[in-house]
C-alpha positions, 0 to 999 in steps of 0.5 A: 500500500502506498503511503498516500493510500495509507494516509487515507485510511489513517484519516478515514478512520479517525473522520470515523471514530469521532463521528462515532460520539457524535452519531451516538449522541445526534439523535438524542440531543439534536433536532434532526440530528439523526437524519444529518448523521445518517447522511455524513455517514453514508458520504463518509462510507461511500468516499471509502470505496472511492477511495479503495477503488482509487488505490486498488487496495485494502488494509485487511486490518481495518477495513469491514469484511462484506460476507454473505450474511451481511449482503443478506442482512442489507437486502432485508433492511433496504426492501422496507424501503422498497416497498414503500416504493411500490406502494407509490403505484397503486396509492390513492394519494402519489405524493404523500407514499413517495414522501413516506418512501423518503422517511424509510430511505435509511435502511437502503443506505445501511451498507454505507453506514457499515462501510463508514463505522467498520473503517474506525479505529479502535471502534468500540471502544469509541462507542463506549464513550460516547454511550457515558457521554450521551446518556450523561447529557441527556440526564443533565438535560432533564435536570434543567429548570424548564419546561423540558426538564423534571420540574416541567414533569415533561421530559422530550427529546430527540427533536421534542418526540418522546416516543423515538426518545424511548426507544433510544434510551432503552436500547442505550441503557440495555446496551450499557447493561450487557457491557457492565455484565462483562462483554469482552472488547476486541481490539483492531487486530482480534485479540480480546480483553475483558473492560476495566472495573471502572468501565463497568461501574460506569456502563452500570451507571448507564443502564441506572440513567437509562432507568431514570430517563425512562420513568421521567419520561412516561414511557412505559412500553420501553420501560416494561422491555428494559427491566424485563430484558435486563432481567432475563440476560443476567438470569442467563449469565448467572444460571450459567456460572452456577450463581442460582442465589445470586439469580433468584435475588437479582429476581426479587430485586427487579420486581421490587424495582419494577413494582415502584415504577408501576406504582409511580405511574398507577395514575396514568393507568387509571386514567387510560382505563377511565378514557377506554371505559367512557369511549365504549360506555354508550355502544357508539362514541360522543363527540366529548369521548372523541377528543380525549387521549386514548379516544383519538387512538381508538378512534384511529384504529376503528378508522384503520379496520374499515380502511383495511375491510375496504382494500386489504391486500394492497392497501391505499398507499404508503403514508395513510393519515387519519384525515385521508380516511375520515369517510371511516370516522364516527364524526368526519367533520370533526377529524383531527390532523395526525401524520400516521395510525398511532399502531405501526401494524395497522398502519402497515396494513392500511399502506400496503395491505395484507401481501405487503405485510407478509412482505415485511414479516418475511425482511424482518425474519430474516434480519433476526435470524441473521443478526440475532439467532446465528450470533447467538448459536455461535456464543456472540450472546451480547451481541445477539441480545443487543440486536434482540434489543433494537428489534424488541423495542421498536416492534414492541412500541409499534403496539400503540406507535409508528415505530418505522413511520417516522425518519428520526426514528428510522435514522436511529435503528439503522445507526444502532444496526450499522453499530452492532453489525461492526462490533459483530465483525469485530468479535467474529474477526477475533473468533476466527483468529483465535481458532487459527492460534490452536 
């Protein structure tokens, strides 16, 4: 390799590794930051290949492996987008399903991303600190005296959308858990070494803020996942070293822990199921029912099950919005302005049908059994939790919310699939040279 080619890649990796931080931290702290590091990644990525093309060579060393797998694994994330795509053909409005085709333009661009964060040097390890750091300025954020802080009781980041905002801080202080629990850092050439005491407390710390963020913000859903998953991955370790009293305490603990996070919200609870009973309390909803938080969503559901009855197996196109569908409404000319169906599964039905739908489940089958099931098989068990993680979160979410109908939220999970996928080669890379050494 020559020594321009060499001074390239030493730059590509360390352009890299500090986009890292600031990829972590983007789509938490920064109105559409997300988007915009998805974007600088992808031309980071794409000039990367140029610049192989140019000088002919790469330096094994450093560069991302593309296996089968990943090629695999990039096909299936890149048809959601092309389904949306499709969806343009036959929508009953063009304009708004190549709008929402654009929202999901992220997951074609996951190779790029691959390609960008895999040319870092040291890559982990950079993402370990910008996990402390981000998590630590999103609680400092929330300690401020304003209305987005604890004293305004209303917490909103990532772009003010609390939604995306949980996702990202349950798989962040569920990725903070699985190092604290002692996953091994690979360095640049395979080797492995086991994180320092001090690394450890503080991915604890992070899964503890995680935690805190998660209550303030009223989010629930990703509350429920993040105790439980927790849970279950440190019962797995603990069973599997033979510490069946320390198990069965850790047990005892989350419960008391998940009890009194319950209990803090058992307001809320009370009051959506005051709203549900007072929605279906006369057979057909009022006009007072319909405006309430939980009497919109429901109402937006109903809408959703006559849209589907009326064309379900190609749907009306992508980027279906309630008031495109107010034929449906119990009160048309009362219709409230939504961007979406608050249920990623109803809204996948209405936008594409019950044919795209399988389309869908078929892409995401295969992500998990790619980045979940085979590094699992193959002893990558923090790696194949992490992945467990992202998927679990979003589809989890997309009970009652769009978890891939909005681009913030998008830019997110290909990031994080992007990042795991580069720690997954890396333990892969160290495997295969540790059996090579015997």
């Amino acid at each position: 390799m020559t020594l321009a080619s060499s001074d390239a890649v030493t730059l590509g990796q360390r352009f890299a590794q500090a986009l890292i931080v600031l990829a972590l931290a983007a789509p938490l702290l920064i109105p559409l930051g997300g988007e915009g590091m998805v974007l600088l990644l992808t031309l980071l990525g794409a000039a990367s290949i140029v610049v192989e093309k140019i000088y002919g060579r790469k330096n094994p060393n450093n560069s991302t492996v593309w296996s089968r797998e990943a090629t695999c694994l990039a096909l299936a994330l890149a048809s959601m987008t092309v389904l949306q795509l499709a969806s343009v053909v036959w929508s009953a409005w063009p304009k708004q399903s190549m709008a929402s085709a654009f929202k999901h333009l992220h997951f074609a661009l996951w190779p790029l991303l691959v390609v960008a964060l895999g040319r870092a040097h040291a890559p982990q390890r950079t993402m370990e600190y910008g996990l402390v750091m981000t998590m630590g300025l999103a609680t400092a954020w929330m300690l401020l005296p304003t209305q987005i802080g604890w004293t305004g009781h209303s917490f909103e980041a990532a772009a003010q959308n609390t939604s995306v905002f949980g996702k990202i801080v349950a798989v962040y202080g569920l990725w903070g858990m699985v190092l604290a629990s002692g996953m091994r850092r690979n360095n640049q050439f395979g080797d492995q070494a086991a994180l320092s005491l001090t690394m450890r407390s503080a991915m604890a710390a992070v899964w503890g803020l995680g935690l805190l963020l998660l209550v303030a913000a009223d989010r629930r859903i990703e509350l429920g996942l993040y105790v439980l998953m927790s849970m279950i991955f440190m019962l797995l370790r603990l069973f599997k070293r033979g510490q069946v009293r320390l198990a069965v305490s850790l047990v005892c603990a989350a419960a008391v822990l998940m009890g009194a996070a319950l209990s803090h919200k058992a307001d809320r609870f009370a009051k959506a199921a005051q709203e549900v009973q007072q929605y279906f309390s006369a057979g057909e909803p009022r006009l007072e029912d319909y405006h309430t938080s939980l009497g919109q969503r429901i109402e937006m559901y109903h809408i959703a099950a006559k849209a589907i009855a009326e064309k379900p197996w190609l749907g009306w196109g992508a980027g279906a919005r309630p008031q495109y569908l107010k034929q449906y409404a119990h009160f048309p000319e009362h219709m409230f302005e939504r961007t979406h169906l608050h249920s990623q599964y109803l809204q996948t039905l209405v936008d594409v049908g019950f044919l795209g739908a399988l389309f869908a489940i078929a892409a995401l089958v295969l992500a998990w059994v790619i980045s979940v099931v085979r590094p699992w098989r193959r002893g990558e068990h923090e790696v194949a939790v992490m992945f467990a993680a992202l998927y679990g979160v979003h589809m989890l979410s997309g009970m009652f919310n769009p978890a891939f109908s909005q681009g913030l939220s998008n830019s997110f999970f290909v990031t994080m699939a992007a990042v795991l996928w580069v720690i997954h080669h890396h333990q892969s890379q160290a495997a295969a040279i540790s059996a090579r050494a015997l």
